[in-house]
N, C-alpha and C positions, 0 to 999 in steps of 0.2 A: 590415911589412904583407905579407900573403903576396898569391899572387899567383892569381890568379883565369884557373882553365883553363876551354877549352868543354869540356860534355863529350859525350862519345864518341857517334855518328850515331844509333848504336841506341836510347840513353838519348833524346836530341830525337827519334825517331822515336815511343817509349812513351810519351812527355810530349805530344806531339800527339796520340793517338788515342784513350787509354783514356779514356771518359767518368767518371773521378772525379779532383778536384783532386793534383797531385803536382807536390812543388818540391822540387828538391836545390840542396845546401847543402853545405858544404865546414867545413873541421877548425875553421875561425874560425866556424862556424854565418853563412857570408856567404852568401845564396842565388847559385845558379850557375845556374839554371835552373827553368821551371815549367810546364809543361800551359797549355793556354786556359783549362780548367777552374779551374783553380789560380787564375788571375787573374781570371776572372770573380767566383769564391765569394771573393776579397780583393781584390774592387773598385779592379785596378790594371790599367793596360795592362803587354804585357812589358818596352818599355825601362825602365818606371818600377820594375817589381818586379827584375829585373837588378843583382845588384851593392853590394844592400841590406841590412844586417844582418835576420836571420832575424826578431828578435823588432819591427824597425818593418814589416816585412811581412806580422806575422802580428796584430799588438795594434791595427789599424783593426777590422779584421774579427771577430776573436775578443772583444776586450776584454782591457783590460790584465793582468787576474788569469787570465784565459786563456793568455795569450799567455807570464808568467810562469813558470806550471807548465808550459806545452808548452817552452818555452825550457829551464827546468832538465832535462826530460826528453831535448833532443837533447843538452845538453852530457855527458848520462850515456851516452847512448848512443854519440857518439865516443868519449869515455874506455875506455870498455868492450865497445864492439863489439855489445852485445847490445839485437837489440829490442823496445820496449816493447809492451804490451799497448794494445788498443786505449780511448780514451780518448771520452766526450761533454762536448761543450759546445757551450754556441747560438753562432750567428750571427746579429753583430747589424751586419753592413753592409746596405745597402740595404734596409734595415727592415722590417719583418715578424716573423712569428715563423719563425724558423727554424733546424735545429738540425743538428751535425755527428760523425761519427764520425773521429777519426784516432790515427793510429799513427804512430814514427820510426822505418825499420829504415834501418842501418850498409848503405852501398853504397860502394865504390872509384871514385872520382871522377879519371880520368886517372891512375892508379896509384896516389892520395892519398886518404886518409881522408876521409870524408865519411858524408852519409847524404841519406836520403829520407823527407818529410813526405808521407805518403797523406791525402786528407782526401775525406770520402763524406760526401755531401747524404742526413741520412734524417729531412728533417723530414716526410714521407708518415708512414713511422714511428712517429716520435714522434706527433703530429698523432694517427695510429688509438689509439695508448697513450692518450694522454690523453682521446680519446673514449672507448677502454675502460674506462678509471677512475671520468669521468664519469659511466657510466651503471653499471657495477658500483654508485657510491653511492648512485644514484638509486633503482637498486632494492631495497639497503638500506634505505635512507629510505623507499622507500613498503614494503617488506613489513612492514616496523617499524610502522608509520602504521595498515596493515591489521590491526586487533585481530581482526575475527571470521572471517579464515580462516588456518587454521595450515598455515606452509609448511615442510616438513622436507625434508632432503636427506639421501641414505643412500648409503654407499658398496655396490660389486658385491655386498655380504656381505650386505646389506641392515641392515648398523650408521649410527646416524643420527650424520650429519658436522656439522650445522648445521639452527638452526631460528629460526622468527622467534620476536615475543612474544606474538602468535596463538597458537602451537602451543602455549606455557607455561601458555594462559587456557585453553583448549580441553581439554587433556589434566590438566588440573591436577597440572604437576610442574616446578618450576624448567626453565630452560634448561640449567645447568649437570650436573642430575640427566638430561635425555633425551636430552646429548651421548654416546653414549659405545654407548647401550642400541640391542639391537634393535630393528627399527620393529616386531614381532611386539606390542610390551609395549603399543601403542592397540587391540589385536585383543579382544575377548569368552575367556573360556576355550576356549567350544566350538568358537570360530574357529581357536581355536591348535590346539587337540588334532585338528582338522579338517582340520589343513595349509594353513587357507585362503591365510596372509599369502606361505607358498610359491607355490600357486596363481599367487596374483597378480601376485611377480615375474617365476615365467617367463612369463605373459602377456605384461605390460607390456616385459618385453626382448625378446619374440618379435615384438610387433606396433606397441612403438615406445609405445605406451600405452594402460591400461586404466582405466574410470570405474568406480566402487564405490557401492555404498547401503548402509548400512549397519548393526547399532546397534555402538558400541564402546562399552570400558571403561577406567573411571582404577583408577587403583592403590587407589583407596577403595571402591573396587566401584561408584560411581555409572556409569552408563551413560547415554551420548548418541547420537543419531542424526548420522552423518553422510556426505555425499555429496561426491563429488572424482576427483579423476584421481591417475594413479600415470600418470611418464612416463619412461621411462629417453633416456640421454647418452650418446652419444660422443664424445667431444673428441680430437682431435688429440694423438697423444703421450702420453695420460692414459689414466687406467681408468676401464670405463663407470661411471656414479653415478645413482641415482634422486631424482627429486622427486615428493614429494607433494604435493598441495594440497587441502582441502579444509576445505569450513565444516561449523559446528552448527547443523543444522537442526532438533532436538528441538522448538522450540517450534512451530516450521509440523509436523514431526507430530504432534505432541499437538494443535494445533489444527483438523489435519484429522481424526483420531479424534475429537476433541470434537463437531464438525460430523455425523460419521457419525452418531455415536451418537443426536444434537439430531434429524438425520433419520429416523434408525428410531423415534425415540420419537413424532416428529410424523407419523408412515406410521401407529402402530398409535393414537395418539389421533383420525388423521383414520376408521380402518376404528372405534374405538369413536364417534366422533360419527353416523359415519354408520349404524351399530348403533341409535344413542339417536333418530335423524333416522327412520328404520323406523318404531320403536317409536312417536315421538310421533306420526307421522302416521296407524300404526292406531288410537291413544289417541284421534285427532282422530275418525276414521273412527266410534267405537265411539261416541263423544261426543257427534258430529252427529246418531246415530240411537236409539242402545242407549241415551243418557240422557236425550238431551231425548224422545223420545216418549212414559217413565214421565210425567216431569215436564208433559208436554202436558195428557198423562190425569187427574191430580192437580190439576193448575188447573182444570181441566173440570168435575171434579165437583165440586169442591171452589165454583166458580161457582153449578153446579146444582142444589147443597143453598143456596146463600145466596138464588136465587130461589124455589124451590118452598117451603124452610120458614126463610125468612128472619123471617118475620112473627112465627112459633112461639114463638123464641129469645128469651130475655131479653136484656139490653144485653152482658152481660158475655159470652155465647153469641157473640154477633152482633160484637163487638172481637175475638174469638180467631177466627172464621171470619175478619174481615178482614185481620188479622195472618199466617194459613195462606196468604191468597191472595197477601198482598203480598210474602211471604217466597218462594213459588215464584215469581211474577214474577221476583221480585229474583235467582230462581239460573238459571232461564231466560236473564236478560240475561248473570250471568257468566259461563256457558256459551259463548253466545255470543261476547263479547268475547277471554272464553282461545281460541276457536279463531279468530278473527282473528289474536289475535299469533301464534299457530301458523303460519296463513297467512304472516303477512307475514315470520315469520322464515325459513321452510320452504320457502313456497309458491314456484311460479313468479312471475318479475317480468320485463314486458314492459315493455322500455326502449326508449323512442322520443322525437323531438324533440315536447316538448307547450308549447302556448301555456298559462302560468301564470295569462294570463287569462279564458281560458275555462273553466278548471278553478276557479278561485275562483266566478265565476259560477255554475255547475252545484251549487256549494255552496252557495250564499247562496239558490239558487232551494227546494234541501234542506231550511233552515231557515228559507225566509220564514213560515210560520204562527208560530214562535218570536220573530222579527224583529216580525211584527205584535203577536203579544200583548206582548212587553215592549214595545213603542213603540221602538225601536232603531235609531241612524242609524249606517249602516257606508257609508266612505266607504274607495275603494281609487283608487289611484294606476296607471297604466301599470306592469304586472310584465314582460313580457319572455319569454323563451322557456328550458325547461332538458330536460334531457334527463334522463325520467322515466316511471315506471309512472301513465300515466292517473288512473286509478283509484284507486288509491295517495294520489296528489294532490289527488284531488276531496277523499278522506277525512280528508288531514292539514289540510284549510282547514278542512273540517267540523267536526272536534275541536276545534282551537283556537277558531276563530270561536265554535263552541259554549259553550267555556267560558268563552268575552269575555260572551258573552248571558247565563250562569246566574251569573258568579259578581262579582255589583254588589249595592250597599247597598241594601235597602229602602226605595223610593220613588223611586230613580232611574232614570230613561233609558240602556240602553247605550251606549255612541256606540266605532265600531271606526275604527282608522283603519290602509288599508294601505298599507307600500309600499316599493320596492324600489330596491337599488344593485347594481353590478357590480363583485366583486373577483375580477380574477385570473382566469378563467373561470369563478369559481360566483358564480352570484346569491342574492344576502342579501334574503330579504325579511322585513320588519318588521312585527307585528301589533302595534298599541298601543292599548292598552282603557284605560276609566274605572273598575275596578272594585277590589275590595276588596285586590287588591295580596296579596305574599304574603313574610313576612319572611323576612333573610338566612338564618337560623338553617333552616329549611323548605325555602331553594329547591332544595337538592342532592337533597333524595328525592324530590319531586315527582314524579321521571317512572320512579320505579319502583312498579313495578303492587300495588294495594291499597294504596299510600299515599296520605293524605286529611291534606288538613290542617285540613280544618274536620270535625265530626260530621254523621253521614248525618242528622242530625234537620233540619239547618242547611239544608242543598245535597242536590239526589240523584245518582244515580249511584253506579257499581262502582266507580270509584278505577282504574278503567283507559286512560281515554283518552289521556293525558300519555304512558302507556306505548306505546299502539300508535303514538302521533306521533314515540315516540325510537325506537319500531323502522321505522318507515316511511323516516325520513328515514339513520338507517344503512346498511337499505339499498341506498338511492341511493349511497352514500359521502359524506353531507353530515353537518351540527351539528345540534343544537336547543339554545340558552340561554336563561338568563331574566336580565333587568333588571327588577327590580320593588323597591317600598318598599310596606310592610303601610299601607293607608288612601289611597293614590296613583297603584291602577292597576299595570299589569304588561305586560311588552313581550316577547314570544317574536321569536325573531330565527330563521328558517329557513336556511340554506346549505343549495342542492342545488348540483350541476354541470349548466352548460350544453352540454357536449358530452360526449363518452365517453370514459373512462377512459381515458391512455395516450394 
């Protein structure tokens, strides 16, 4: 057994002071000495670590297959004097995670061979490594995840080092084909021949980084729109490198061209409407005066001859004068009614809160000689308030109610019945007649102007009132439909709004 020297003051003086674990060890690898440190990170007080063979001093703390290979390394290094290179493994005393650097180098121990076990705590270290790992994958994993922006990285050359599988979708060209290539080759021709992609490196190294709009090209000549950053890198110890990033935005700009174009089209349809809006209302102008007043004149004398030599005329004389009279009548009223709808689609409309039923009233006072001679009971319910052109209104109760009155079977009583709910802020009001009803096959043209769906011999009228009710209540922004069955009566259902738009 050899025999176990102290060693030398200086060596206990460096084993007290240095902040990293150190224990010597003699030619038997018996330890002869150790740092605080040393006994702290091997979880032994010093008389207990003193005196111990090396490898039960070290195989607590290290673990066995640790402690193994640090063992065979110091018997190499007494043999042979030289020492080793520096070594990791964890530590697994006092539990945790935590990890160690050490090394054996050969030191004369009392004149006698020996050595010294350095051991450095660098689980700080390891610890940042492993968080660097971590999130190096992480941002693997999510650039990989990100299909629709392509992220390249290019060395100082501006040769592309790495890219995700964005940049492969985007650029349409393998990863393994855009390793290798200039980043010039996403550029347009004219970009290249322009110098732009140079441009933009020295930018982007001068100011750290530069944003781009732009269209690029694939190797098939298709072209995409794209916008992004170019940012250059300095790393520690490295040469600078750039990243790019950026997405395809071709379809938001096609879609905003799309959009332009919708608007310039809807700019020069609204300057032709309101060209055709001119037009109609001198039409109206020429209409009001320049046609009806021939037409005045033509009924007039056309009267004039029927009283002065009405007597004269034989039968047949006397049927073609009443035919001439009834026939100008009859263009006088559609005169009339066209420039209505002119009005009402045209014209000014004075929108104010109106009581619905005082405006039904004003109607029904309209058509009481009508009301009296067909014998007709209209009965109306509480309507409520909407926000509406007066007038407007008097005349859409007028229409319909009118039509409730003309168009019932022969020998019957009209009977109207109205009345009203609230949906939503517009009010539904409901006209429901007794009269001859109007089948599915008919209800859809009804309310376009000059459709009749009985013969003028049947019913009278221009065939326009249905029309000025479906432009009165558009309008406002409301409906007109019908619920009706042929022989059962018919139900116009109004929606206006009771307050204003918005």
């Amino acid at each position: 057994m050899s025999t176990i020297l102290p060693p030398p003051s200086a060596v206990q003086s460096i084993m007290e002071h240095v902040p990293i674990g150190v224990v010597a060890f003699d030619a038997t690898l018996m330890v002869v000495g150790a740092s605080r440190h040393a006994t702290a990170m091997l979880d032994f007080t010093d008389r207990e670590l003193i005196g111990i063979p090396l490898h039960d001093a070290i195989a607590k703390a290290l673990g066995e297959e640790a402690a193994q290979n640090l063992g065979g390394h110091a018997a190499a290094v007494i043999q042979n004097g030289k020492a080793t290179a520096w070594n990791s493994c964890r530590l697994t005393a006092g539990g945790g995670q935590r990890f160690v650097d050490w090394e054996v180098r050969p030191m004369e121990i009392a004149k006698e061979k020996g050595a010294l076990l350095t051991l450095i705590d660098v689980t700080e270290r390891e610890q940042a490594k492993m968080t660097i790992a971590a999130t190096e994958k992480s941002l693997r994993l999510f650039s990989e995840a990100v299909l629709d922006h392509a992220l390249i990285m290019t060395d100082v050359r501006g040769r592309i080092t790495s890219c995700n599988a964005g940049a492969a979708m985007i650029t349409g060209m393998p990863r393994e084909e855009l390793v290798g290539k200039p980043i010039s080759i996403i550029y347009t021709r004219d970009d290249m021949v322009a110098g732009v992609p140079e441009q933009e490196w020295r930018s982007a190294a001068s100011a750290g980084s530069v944003a781009h709009m732009r269209w690029h090209e694939r190797t098939d000549g298709a072209r995409y729109f794209a916008n992004g950053t170019i940012t250059a890198h300095v790393l520690p110890d490295e040469l600078p490198c750039f990243t790019v990033a950026f997405r395809d935005t071709t379809r938001e700009v096609r879609e905003t061209e799309r959009l332009a174009r919708l608007s310039a089209e809807r700019k020069e349809a609204i300057a032709t409407l309101t060209t055709a809006n001119i037009n109609l209302e001198q039409f109206a102008a020429v209409a009001s005066h320049d046609m009806q007043e021939p037409l005045r004149m033509v009924t007039s004398y056309l009267t004039l001859l029927r009283s002065r030599y009405g007597g004269s005329l034989d039968a047949k004389a006397s049927e073609y004068m009443e035919f001439a009279i009834a026939g100008a009548q009859r263009m006088g009223r559609l005169i009339r009614s066209l420039l209505d709808i002119a009005r009402i689609d045209h014209g000014e409309v004075a929108l104010h809160e109106v009581s619905a039923d005082l405006a039904f009233e004003e109607a029904q006072k309209n058509l009481q000689q009508v009301v009296t001679e067909t014998g007709a009971t209209i009965a109306c319910g509480r309507l409520g308030t909407v926000y509406a052109d007066k007038d407007m209104l008097v005349r859409l109760f007028q229409n319909l109610v009118g039509n409730a009155l003309k168009y019932v079977a022969k020998g019957q009583h009209p009977r109207v019945q109205v009345s009203s709910v609230d949906l939503a802020g517009m009010l539904a009001i409901r006209i429901t007649d007794n009269g001859i009803g109007v089948s599915p096959a008919d209800q859809a043209r009804i309310f376009d102007a000059f459709e009749r769906v009985h013969g003028r011999g049947e019913y009278g009228g221009a065939g326009l009132g249905l029309a000025i009710c479906k432009g009165i209540v558009q309008r406002h922004g409301g409906t007109l439909t019908l619920e009706s069955e042929l022989g059962h009566g018919s139900t116009f259902i109004v929606t206006l709004p009771r307050t204003p738009a918005g």
